[in-house]
N, C-alpha and C positions, 0 to 999 in steps of 0.2 A: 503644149499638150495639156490638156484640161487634167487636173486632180482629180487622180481614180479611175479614167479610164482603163487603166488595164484590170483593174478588181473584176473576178467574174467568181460573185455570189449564187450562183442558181445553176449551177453546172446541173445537168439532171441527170438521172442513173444512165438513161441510153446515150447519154452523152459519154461516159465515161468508159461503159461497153463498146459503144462504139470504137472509141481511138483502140481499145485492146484488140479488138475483132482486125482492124489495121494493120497494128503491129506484126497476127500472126497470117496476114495475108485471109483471113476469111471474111472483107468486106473490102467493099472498092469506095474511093470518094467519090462523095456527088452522089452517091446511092444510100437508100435506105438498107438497112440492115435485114436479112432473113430471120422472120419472127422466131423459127425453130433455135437458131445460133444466139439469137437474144434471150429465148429461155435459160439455157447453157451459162449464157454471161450471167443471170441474176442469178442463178444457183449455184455458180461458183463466187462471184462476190459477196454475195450473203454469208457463205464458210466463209471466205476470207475474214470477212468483219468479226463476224461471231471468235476466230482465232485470235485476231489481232487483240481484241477485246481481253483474253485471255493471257495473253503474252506474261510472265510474271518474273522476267529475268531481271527487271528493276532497268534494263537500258530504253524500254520505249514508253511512254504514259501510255494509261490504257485512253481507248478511244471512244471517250467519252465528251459531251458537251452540255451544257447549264439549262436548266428547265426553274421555272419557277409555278408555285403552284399554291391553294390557298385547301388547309384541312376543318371544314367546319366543326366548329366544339359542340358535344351534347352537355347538355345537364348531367352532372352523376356519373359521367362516360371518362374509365383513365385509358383503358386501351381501344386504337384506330388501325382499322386494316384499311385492305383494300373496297370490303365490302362498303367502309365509311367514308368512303374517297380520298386514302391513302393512295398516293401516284405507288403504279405498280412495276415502277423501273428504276427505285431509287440505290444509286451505286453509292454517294455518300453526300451527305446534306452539307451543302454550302456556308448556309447562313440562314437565320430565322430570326422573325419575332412576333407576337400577338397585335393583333390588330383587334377593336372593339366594335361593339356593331355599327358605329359614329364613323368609326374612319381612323379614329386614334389609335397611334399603335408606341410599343416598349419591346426594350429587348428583350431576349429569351436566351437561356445558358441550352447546350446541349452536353448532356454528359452521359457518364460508363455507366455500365452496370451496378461496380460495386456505388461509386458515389449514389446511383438512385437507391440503391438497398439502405442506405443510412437517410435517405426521409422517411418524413412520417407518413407512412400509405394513406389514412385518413383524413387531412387535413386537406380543406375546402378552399378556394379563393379563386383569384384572377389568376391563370397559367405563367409559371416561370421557368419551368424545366421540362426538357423533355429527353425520353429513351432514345433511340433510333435500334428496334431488335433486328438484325439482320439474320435473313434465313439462306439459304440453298438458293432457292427461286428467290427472286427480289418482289415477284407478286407475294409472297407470302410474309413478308414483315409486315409488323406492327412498331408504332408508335406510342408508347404511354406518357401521359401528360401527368405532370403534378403542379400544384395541390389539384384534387379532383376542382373540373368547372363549376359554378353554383352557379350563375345567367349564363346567355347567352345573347342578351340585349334585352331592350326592351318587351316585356309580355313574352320574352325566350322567343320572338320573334325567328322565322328563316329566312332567307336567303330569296329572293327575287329570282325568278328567272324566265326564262325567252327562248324563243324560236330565230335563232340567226338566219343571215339571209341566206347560208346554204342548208337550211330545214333541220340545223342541230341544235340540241339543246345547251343552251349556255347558263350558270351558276354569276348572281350581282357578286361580285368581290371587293366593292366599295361603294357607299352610296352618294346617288349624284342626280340631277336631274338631266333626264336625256335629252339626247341635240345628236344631228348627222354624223359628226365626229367619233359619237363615243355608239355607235351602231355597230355590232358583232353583225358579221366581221367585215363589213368595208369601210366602216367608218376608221380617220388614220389613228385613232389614239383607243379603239375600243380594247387593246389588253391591259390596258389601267383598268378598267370597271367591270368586264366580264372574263370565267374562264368554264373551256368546254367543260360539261357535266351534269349532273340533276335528270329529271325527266320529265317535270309536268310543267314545262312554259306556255305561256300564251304569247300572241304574237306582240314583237317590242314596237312600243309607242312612243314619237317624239315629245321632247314637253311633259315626262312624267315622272316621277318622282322613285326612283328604284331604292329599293334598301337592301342591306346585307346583314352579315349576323355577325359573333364573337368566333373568331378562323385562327391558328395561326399560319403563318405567310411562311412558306420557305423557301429558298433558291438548293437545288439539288444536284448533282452531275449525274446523268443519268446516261444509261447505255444507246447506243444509235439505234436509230432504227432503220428494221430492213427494207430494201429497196425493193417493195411489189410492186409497183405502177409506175409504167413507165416515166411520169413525171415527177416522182420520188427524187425529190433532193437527197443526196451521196450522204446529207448530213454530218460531214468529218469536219474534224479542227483546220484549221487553214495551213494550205500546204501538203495536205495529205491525200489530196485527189492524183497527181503525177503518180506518187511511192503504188496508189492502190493499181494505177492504171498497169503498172508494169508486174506489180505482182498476179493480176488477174492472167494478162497475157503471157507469162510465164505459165500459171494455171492452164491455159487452152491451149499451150503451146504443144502437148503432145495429142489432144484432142484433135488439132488438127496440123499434124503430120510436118511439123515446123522441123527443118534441117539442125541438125544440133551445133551448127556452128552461129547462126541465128538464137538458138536459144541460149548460148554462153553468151552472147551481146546484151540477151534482155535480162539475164542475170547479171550482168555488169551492170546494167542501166537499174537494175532495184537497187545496188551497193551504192550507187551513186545519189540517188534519191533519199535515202535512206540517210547515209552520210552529211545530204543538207537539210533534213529533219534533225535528226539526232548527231548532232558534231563529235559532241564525246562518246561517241560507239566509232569511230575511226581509228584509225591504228595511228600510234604512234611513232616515230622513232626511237631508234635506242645507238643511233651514233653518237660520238660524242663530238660536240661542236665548240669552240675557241673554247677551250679548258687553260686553268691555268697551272704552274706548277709552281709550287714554293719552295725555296730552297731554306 
């Protein structure tokens, strides 16, 4: 057997509605699914998500996965929202560092509150630290950089940007000279040099010389997103497509009129999924087995 055939990356929302709809007898194989009962499914696995996200018992990781993302620097500018294209789903930032408008990049500390209260507010330079202020809403953090930026590249140059081939607008995040490969978005390596955002591209040109500005680069965990369209990847951590598939179906299981000896099976089957997520939320024993006795 070939390496990786069983991986199946791309499971898609009605894929995973679907098997629930199965389970509680409200779709048949071999058949599409009733648009009304697919509505049902994504508005109860969206609560699902949103809850799971939530979970704070310290037995499940929240359900989150890694996004990476570039925040351009102004002149003179310490705090970044979302208005200045702060990502507005940041759960907690991974790892960072400043990148120059060349391409060069150095690391970045990320610290507390109080550690930012002991710099000097005023103090000018090339960025080495940053806040991360967390709010209620995650759209509503900001970011403050210190020392304040003084360039942002050359001539305090910005950022290049483009028309990808699905008509969105994309932000240069490193400069390069373009070729098919690095084409937003079908070219294979185009999230090295470009990321969705901005607004005034023109269309992208082979053979031309794109530039960017002074950004710092982060990788962040960010919250899933929901599942509108039908072709919406589940977007979960790996292994967590089964756990959702049985909690959904326990979900629509009184929806539609599932016998309750059926529904204690699919409640078995989340303990069981669950169990090969999370090992240590399994019960243990408390027999005692080959004990010794000392005399």
């Amino acid at each position: 057997m070939a390496l990786g055939t069983t991986f199946l990356p791309t499971q898609k929302r009605n894929d995973l509605i679907k098997q629930a709809l199965l389970d509680v007898h409200a779709a048949k194989v071999g058949e599409a699914a009733d648009g009304n009962k697919l509505r049902v499914g994504v508005d109860r696995l969206n609560a699902i998500l949103r809850e799971e996200d939530q979970d704070k018992t310290g037995g499940k990781r929240f359900l989150t996965t890694l996004s990476t993302k570039s925040l351009f620097l102004e002149v003179g500018r310490t705090i970044y929202t979302a208005t200045e294209g702060l990502a507005v789903d940041i759960h907690e930032i991974h790892s960072l560092h400043w990148r120059d408008a060349l391409g060069g990049e150095r690391g970045m500390d990320l610290v507390t509150p109080r550690q930012y209260e002991m710099l000097a507010k005023l103090d000018t330079g090339d960025p080495l630290k940053i806040l991360l202020r967390k709010a209620a809403d995650p759209a509503d953090n900001d970011l403050l950089v210190w020392p304040i930026p003084r360039t942002i590249g050359t001539g305090d140059a910005v950022a290049d940007e483009v028309l990808g081939t699905d008509a969105l607008n994309y932000q240069c995040v490193l400069p390069h000279t373009s070729s098919l490969d690095r084409k937003p978005i079908t070219g294979t390596d185009w999230k090295t040099y470009w990321q969705l955002g901005g607004s005034s591209g023109a269309a992208w040109v082979v053979d031309t010389a794109y530039t960017s500005a002074s950004a710092i680069r982060y990788m962040y965990q960010r919250f899933l997103f929901n599942c509108d369209t039908l072709d919406d990847d589940p977007d979960v951590p790996d292994g967590w497509a089964n756990y959702l598939r049985w909690r959904l179906a326990e979900d629509l299981s009184s929806t539609f009129d599932v016998p309750l000896e059926e529904r204690d099976w699919i409640a078995r089957m989340i303990k069981k999924a669950e169990n090969m997520l999370f090992p240590s939320n399994e019960a243990k024993t408390t027999d005692f087995h080959n004990k010794t006795c000392y005399f």
